[in-house]
N, C-alpha and C positions, 0 to 999 in steps of 0.2 A: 552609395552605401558606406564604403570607405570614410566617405568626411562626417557621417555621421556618426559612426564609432569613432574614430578619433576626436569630434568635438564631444561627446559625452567622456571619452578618458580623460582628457584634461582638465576639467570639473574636480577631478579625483585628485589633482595635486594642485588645487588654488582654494584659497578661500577660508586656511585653516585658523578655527577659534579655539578661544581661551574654555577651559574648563569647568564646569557649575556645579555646584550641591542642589539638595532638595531636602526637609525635612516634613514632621508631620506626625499628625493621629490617624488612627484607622480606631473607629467607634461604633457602639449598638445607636439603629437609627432609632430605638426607641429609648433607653435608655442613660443614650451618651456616654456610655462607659465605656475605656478603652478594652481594645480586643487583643487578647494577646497571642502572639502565633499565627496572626496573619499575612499572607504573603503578598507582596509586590515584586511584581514583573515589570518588568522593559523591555517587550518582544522583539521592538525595532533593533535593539542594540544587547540582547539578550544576558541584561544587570537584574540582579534581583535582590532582596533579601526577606526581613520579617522584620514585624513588629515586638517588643521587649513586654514584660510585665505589664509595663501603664499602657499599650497599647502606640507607643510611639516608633520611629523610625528615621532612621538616615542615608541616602545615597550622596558620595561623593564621587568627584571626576566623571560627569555629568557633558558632553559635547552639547553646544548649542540649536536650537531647532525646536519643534512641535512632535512631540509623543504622546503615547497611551500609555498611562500606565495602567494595568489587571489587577485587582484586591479581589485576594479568595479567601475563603473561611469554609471548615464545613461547618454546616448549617445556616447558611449563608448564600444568599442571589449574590454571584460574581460581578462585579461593577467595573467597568471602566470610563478612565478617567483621564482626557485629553489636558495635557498644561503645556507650556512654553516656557520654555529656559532660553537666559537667563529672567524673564519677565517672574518666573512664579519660582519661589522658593522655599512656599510653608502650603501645605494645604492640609485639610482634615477631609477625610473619607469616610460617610457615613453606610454600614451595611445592615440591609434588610434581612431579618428571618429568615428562613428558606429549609423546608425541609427536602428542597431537591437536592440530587447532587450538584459540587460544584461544576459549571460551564466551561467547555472544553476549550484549551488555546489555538486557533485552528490559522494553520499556516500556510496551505494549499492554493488558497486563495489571499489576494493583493493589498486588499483595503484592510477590512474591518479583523480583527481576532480572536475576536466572540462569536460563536455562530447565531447570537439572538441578534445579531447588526448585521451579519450577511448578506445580503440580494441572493444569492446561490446556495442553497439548502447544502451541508457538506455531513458526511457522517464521518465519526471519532469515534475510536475504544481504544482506550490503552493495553499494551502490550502485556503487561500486569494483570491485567481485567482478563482476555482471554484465558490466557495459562492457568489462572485462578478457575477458570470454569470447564478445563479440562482439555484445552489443545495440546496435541501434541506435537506441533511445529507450523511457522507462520502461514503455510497453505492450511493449514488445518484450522488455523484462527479465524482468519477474515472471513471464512463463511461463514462464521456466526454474526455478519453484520449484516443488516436487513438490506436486500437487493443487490448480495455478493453472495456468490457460489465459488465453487471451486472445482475445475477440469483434471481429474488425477487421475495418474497410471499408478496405484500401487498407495504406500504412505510417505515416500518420498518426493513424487514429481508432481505438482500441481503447479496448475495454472489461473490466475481471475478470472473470474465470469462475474460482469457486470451488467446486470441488466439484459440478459441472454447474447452478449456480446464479449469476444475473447482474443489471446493472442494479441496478433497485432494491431486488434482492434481496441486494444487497452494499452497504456502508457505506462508503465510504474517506475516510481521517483526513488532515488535512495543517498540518502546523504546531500541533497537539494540538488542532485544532478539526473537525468535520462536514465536509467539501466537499459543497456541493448547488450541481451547475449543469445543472442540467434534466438529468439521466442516464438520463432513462425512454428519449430515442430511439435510435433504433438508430444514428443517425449523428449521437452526442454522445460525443464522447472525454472522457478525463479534462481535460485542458486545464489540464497539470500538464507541467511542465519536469523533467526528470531532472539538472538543474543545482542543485546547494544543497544536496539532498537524500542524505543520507549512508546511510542502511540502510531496508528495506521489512521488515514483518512481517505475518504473513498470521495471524490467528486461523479455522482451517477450521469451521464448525458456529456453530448460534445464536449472538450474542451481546447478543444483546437484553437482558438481566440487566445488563450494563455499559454498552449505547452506546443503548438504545432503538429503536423501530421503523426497519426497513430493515434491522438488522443480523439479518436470520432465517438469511440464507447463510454468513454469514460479515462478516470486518473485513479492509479492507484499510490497513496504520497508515503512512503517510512519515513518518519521524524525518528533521526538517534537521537538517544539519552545527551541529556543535557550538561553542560560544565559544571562543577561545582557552584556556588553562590561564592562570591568574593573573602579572602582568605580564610576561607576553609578547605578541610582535605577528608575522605572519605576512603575505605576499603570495604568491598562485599563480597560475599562469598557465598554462591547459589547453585543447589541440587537439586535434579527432578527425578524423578522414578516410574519406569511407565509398567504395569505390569504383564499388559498383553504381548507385548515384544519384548520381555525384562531386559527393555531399554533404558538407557539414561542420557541424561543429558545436565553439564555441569560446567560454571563459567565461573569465572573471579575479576574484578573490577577494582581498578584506581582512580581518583579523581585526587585533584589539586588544584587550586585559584588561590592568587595575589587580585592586587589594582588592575594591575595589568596581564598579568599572563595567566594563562590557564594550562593544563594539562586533563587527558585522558587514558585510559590503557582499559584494554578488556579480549579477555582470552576464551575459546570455549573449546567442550569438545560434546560429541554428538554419537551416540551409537544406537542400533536399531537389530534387533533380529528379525525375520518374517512376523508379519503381524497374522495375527490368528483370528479364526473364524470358529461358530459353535462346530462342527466336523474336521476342517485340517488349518493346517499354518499355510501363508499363499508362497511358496516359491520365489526366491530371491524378492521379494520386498524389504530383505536387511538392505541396511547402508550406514556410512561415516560418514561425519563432518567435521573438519576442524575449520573454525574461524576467528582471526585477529582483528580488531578494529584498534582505530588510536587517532587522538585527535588534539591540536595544537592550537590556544586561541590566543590571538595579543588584540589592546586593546589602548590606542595612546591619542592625546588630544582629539581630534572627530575623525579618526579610520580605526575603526574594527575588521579583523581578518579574522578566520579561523582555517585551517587544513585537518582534512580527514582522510584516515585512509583505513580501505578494507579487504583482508587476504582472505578468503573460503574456497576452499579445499574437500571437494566433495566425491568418495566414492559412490557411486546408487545402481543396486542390481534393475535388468530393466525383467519382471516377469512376465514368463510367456504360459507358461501351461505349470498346474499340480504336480509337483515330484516330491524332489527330498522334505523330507520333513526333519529339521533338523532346528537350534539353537544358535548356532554361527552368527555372526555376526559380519565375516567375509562375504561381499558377493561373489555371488559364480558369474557365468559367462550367459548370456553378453552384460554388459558394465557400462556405464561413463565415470571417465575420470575428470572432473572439471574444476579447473582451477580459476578463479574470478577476484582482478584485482581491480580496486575504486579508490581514485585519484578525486580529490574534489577540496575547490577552494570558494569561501564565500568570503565576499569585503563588501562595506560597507564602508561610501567617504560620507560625513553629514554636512550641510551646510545650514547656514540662518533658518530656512522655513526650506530647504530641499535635500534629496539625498540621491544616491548614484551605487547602485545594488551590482557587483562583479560577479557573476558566478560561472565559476571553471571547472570540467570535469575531463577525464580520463578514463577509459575502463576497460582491460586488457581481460579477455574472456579466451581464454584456451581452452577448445570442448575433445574430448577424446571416447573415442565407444571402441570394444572388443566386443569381438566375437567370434565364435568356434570355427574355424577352418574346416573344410570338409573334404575328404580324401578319400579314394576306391579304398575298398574294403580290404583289396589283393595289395593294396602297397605296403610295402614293406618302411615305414616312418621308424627314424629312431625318436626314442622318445624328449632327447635333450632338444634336436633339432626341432621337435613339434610344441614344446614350450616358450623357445624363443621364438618361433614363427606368432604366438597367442599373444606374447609380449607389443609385436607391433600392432597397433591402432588400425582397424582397416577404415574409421573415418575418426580425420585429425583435421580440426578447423580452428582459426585464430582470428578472431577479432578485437580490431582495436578502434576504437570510438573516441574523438575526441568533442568535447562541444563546450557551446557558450551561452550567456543568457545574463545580456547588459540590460538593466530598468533606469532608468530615469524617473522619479519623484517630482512632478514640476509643484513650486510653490503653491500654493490652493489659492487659486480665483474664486473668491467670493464661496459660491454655492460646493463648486467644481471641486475633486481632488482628481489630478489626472497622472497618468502614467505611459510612457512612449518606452519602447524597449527592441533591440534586437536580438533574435537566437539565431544558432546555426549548428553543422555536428561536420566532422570529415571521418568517413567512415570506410575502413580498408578491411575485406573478409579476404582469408589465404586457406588454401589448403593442400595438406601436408599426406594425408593419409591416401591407401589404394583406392578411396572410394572417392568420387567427388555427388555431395549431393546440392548443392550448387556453386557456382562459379565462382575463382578468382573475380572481384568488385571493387569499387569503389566509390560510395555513396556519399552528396554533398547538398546540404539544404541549407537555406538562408531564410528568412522570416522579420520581418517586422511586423511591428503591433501598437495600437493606443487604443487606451480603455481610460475613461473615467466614472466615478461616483459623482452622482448629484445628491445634495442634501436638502428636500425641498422640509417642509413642517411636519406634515404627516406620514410624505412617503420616499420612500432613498432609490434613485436611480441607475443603474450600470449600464453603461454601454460601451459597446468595443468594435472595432474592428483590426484585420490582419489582411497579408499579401505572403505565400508562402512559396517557394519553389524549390523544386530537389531535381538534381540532377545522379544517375547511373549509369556509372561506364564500366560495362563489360569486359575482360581482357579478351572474347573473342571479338571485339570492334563493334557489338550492338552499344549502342549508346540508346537514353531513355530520359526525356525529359517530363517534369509535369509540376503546370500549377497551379496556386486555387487561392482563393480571395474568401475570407469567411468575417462573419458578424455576428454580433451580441449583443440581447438586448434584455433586462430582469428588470424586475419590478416588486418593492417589498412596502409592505401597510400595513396600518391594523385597521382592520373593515369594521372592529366594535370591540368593548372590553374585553382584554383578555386572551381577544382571535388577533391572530395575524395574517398574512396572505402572501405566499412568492409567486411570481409569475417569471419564467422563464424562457427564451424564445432563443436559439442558437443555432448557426450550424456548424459543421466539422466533415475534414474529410481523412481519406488513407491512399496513399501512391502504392502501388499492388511492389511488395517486395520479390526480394531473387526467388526465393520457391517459386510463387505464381508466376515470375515471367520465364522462369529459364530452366526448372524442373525438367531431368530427362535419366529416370532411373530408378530402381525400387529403395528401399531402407530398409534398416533391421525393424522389424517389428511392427511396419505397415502394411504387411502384405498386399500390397499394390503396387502398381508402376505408374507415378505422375508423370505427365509429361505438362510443360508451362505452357503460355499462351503470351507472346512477346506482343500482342497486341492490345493487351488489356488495358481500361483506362482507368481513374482514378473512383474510387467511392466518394461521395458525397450526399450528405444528411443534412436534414432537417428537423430539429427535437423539439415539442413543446411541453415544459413541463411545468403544474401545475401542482402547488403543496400550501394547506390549511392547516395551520397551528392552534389548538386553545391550552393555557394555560391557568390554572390559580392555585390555593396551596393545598388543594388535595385529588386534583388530576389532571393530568399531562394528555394532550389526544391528537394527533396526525392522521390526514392521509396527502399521501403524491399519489399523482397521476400524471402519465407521458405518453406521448406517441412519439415515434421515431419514424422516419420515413429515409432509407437509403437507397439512392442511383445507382446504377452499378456496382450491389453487393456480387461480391467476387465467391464461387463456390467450388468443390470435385464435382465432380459427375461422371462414370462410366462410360467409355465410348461401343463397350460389347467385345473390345478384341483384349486378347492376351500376348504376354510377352513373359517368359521365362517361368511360362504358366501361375505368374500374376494377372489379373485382372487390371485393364490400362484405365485413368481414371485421368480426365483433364482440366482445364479450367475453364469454366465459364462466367459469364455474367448475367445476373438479372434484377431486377426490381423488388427491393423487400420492404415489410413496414415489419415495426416489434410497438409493442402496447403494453400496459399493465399498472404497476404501481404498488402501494406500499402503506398497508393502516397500520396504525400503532397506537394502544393505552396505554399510560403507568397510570396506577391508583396508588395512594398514598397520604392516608386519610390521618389528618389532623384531629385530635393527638398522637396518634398511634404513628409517630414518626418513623421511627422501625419498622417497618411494615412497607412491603413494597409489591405490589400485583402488576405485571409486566403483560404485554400479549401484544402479535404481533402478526400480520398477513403479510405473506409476497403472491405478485405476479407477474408473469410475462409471457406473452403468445409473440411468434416470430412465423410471419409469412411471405414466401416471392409472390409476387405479382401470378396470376394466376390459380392461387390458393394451395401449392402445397406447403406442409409446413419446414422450417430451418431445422437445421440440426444440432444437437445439443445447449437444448432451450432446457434449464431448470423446471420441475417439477413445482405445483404449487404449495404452499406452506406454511404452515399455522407453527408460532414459538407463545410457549406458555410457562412464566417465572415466576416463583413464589419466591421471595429475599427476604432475611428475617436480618438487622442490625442491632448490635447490643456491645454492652461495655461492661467486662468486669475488673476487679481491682488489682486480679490476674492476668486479663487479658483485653487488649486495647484494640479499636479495629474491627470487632469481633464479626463475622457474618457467617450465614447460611444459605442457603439455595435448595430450589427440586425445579429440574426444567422437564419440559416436557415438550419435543418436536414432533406437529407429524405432517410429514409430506405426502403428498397424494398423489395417487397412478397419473404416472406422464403417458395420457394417448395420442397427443398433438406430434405427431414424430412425422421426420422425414423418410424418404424413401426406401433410404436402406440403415432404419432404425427400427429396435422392435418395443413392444410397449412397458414401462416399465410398473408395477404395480407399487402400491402405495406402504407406508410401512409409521411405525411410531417410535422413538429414540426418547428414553429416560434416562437423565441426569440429576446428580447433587453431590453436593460436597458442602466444607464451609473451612473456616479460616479465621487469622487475628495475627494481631501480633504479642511477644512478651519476651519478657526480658529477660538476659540469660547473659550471668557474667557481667552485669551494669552494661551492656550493650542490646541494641534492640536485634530481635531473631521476628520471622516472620513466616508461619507455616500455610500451607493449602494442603485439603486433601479431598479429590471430587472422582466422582466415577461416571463415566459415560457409558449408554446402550446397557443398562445395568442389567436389564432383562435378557442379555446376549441373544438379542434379535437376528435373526436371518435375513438380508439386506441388498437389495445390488440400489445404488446410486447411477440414477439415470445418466450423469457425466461420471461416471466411472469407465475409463478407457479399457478396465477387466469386463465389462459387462459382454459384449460378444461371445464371452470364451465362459461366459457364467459362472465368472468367480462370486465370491461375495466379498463385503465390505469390513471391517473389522468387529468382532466382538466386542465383548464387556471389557472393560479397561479401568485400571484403579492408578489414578495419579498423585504421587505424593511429592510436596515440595516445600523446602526451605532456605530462607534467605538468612544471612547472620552479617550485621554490620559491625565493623570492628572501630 
């Protein structure tokens, strides 16, 4: 393993070439007229610019090798377009009509950066695009994407739900590195800021082949915002106003690029009161956030690097039951205070037809919870001493995560593009506070991997396989080894004009972490007493999934469909006794399948290009072997969009919206789950941009639950205690570039 990362690092310091330009038109395919304000990308090496007046273009200090370059336009089918430097150095790009939106840059995945060239169905929304439609923070977003939910205790602490699968059964990526900050509990948010972060991509199903264990459910990917485009500089300045919690949330951003260097800077700050329901406000649901991000990119002869790095700083009340009704913005007790630092370096070396991908991460998670100390009623506490005593953390844990993820590029054999690559992580959890709710660890995996694309005439091949092993060593002297061998195989076509077809076939597995093996003790806010099961073994699945596309220029139509089949899904279960008059609850294992999938239209009827009718179905059933059903399986769900686009000579951009969700009564429940009945959620808003001061400003203003419905959310972790979900909410926001 050794000589194989060192023969792939040394690739990275040989072989270096001379520098290239590229020039060129970007034109109507019908007209031949150039286009002006179209954009070119260079995802591999991530150079960009635009086309001028007449539709032309120039890129210089160009490293040698084979790339795609992406031309977008709106109103315009996105094209991409493979050339080789120094061979080609003028080309003209022809773009078609298109009254779709532009096609998303999708980077989750290895090969292709269009999702129309995929093998692996990926879903995209910009970060912009949510907020515009009324989230109130990045858990709150991503369930607006079709076969993602969301596990929340409150409006600050969610978790993804992928396909009725969560926790550690989901992966999520940030700044192109692993996020691990203790995500096994149920009351562990992402602990990620929706500030910096430009687009979310959701890969649904295994992806263990690419990102190793934990990815069995799925990947959840954050792309940050991007560098500037070459010497230019940039400042924003952006507000949001939420009216149900008269919360805000408010950030300020710098950008800068030369030839060669680039810079970033971007600040936020975050505040929340309880969020409100049509009868009370729910009880410490206030929280803070402060988060810094910054980011460094140089770019000289064929090595590109970039350094990222990210400070969040997060207060979040955890709510237990209806009390004060107040405005504050302070949580009460109990609390976490979590602080989440992201270390992460991407390089790229290029050579003649191959390239050699570095990626380094770090990520220092310090979790801390308070809570109320409890004392006979007859003692006599003075009260300074009983402040300091609330001061210390009764659980204070620190992780720190190091990992890698080397790719190798091998030159393209004929049909073949291939890619061989090693990951790994070294993972050390401590802890600090009177409580321990799992052990002093230390977690270490290694992984290799080769995948390649086949390019046959009509149809594009992926296959893959991995070898992965992780080893846990306990500091009471359990030691834990486990391995697992996984493969991939997709298939993309188009079966007849217009249709296309993914065919999907993978597995993935998950090594049961420290809660499942070594649990032995209740937690704030579980009222339960887990105890682990050091004998547990490894989950392991099976997914087939299957997804039909048609498209032409006046409607768009989808459905997926999946079966999942996992070994050894790992669960709680009751054992009947009590300890500290909690209910003791252990782990086991058993046999589950999950099914369902995903139809979607957009109409968008030519001429009437403005004009957009959206609708959308989810599903998923989750069963153990023996027919009862999983727990906290999403609800099923019907989303229905009217979008109206328009242009005045006041206002650029311009749009509108009326959504309309409605989920239906979840009775597919587990044992100790009750049924949750069905409900309907209406939204609108709309937006544009104009000018203000010879600088562009950019406003949103949308309202959700407008009808301030009454609500419990079946993965709502208040639902036991029959809280409800948040009321009517009126969000207003503006961006101003200076």
């Amino acid at each position: 393993m050794k000589l194989f990362i060192k023969a792939m690092l040394l690739l990275a310091f040989t072989n270096i070439y001379a520098q290239n330009s590229i020039k060129g038109t970007v034109v109507d395919a019908n007209t031949k007229q150039g286009l002006v304000f179209a954009n070119l990308y260079f995802p591999d090496i991530d150079r960009g610019t635009s086309t001028d007046e007449k539709g032309s273009f120039s890129i210089q200090n160009l490293p040698s090798g084979n790339y795609k370059i992406l031309v977008s336009l709106l109103g315009y089918e996105t094209k991409s377009v493979t050339i080789s430097i120094p061979n080609t150095s003028t080309i003209e790009v022809s773009l078609v009509p298109s009254a779709i939106e532009m096609e998303a840059i999708i980077v989750s995945t290895p090969f292709h950066k269009l999702q129309s060239e995929n093998v692996m169905k990926v879903e995209h929304e910009t970060m912009k695009h949510l907020k515009a439609t009324g989230a109130v923070n990045l858990s709150d977003g991503i369930s607006n994407i079709a076969g993602v939910e969301s596990v929340t205790t409150g409006l600050s602490i969610g978790k993804p739900v992928i396909r009725g699968l969560s926790s550690n059964r989901v992966l999520v990526y940030a700044q192109g590195v692993r996020l691990e900050n203790q995500q096994f509990g149920d009351e562990h948010g992402l602990g990620l800021s929706d500030s910096g972060i430009e687009s979310v991509e959701v890969i649904k199903g295994p992806a263990s082949l690419l990102y190793g264990s934990d990815a069995l459910g799925g990947v959840l990917y954050l792309n940050p915002e991007k560098f500037a485009q070459s010497n230019t500089s940039n400042t924003d300045i952006n507000g949001n106003y939420f009216s149900n919690t008269e919360g805000y949330n408010t950030n300020v951003g710098y950008k800068w690029s030369e030839d060669n260097f680039k810079l970033l800077f971007r600040g936020s700050l975050t505040e929340h009161s309880d969020y409100k329901t049509t009868d009370y406000r729910v009880t410490n649901t206030r929280f803070k956030e402060q988060d810094f991000k910054a980011g460094l990119g140089y770019q000289k002869n064929n090595i590109k690097t970039e350094f990222r790095y990210n400070l969040n700083a997060s207060k979040l009340g955890i709510p237990e039951e209806i009390g004060e009704q107040s405005l504050s913005k302070t949580p009460l007790l109990p609390y976490q205070n979590i602080t989440n630092h992201i270390f992460s370096s991407k390089s790229t070396v290029f050579f003649n037809n191959s390239r050699l991908d570095i990626n380094l991460g770090y990520i220092y998670n310090d979790r801390k919870e308070f809570e109320e100390h409890h004392h006979d009623e007859d003692e006599d506490e003075d009260e300074e001493e009983h402040e300091a005593e609330i001061l210390e953390p009764a659980l204070h844990m620190k992780l720190k995560t190091a990992n890698y993820d080397i790719k190798y590029n091998l030159p393209n054999l004929g049909k073949f593009e291939t890619i061989v690559g090693v990951q790994g992580m070294n993972q050390v959890n401590t802890n600090y506070g009177e409580e321990e709710l799992i052990p002093n660890a230390t977690t270490n995996d290694i992984g290799v991997l080769a995948t390649s694309h086949i390019h046959f005439e009509k149809v594009g091949m992926q296959i893959g396989a991995r070898f992965d092993n992780r080893t846990i060593n306990i500091d009471s002297g359990l030691s834990k080894d486990f391995n697992s061998f996984n493969g991939a195989l997709g298939i993309k076509t188009d079966i007849a004009k217009n249709v296309s077809a993914r065919v999907n076939l993978a597995t993935g597995f998950r090594a049961p972490n420290l809660s499942e093996l070594t649990s032995d003790g209740s937690h704030e806010g579980t009222n339960r007493y887990e105890i682990g099961n050091e004998n547990l073994k490894s989950e392991q699945n099976f997914q087939t999934d299957i997804a039909i596309e048609y498209s032409n220029e006046h409607v768009e139509f989808f459905v997926n469909g999946f079966f999942n089949s996992i070994n050894n899904y790992i669960y709680l279960s009751p054992n009947g006794e009590t300890i500290d008059d909690d209910p003791v609850f252990v782990y086991l294992q058993n046999d589950a399948n999950l099914y369902g999938g995903e139809i979607g239209l957009h109409l968008h009827p030519h001429p009437l290009d403005w004009l957009h009718l959206e609708s959308s179905f989810e599903t998923v059933t989750g069963k153990q072997t023996g027919g009862s059903y999983l727990p906290l399986i999403p609800a099923n769900s019907i989303t229905n969009i009217l979008r109206i686009e328009f242009e005045k000579p006041w206002l650029k951009k311009g749009y509108s919206f009326v959504k309309l969700v409605s989920t239906f009564s979840q009775n597919n429940i587990s044992t100790f789950e009750t049924n949750t009945p069905g409900y309907n959620l209406l939204s609108a808003g709309f937006g544009g941009s104009f000018s203000l001061f010879k600088n562009e400003a950019t406003f949103t203003i949308s309202g959700t639950n407008l009808t301030n419905k009454t609500y419990i959310n079946h993965l709502s972790r208040l639902k036991p205690d029959g809280i409800f979900n948040m009321g009517s909410n009126i969000s207003i926001g503006l961006t101003y570039n200076l």
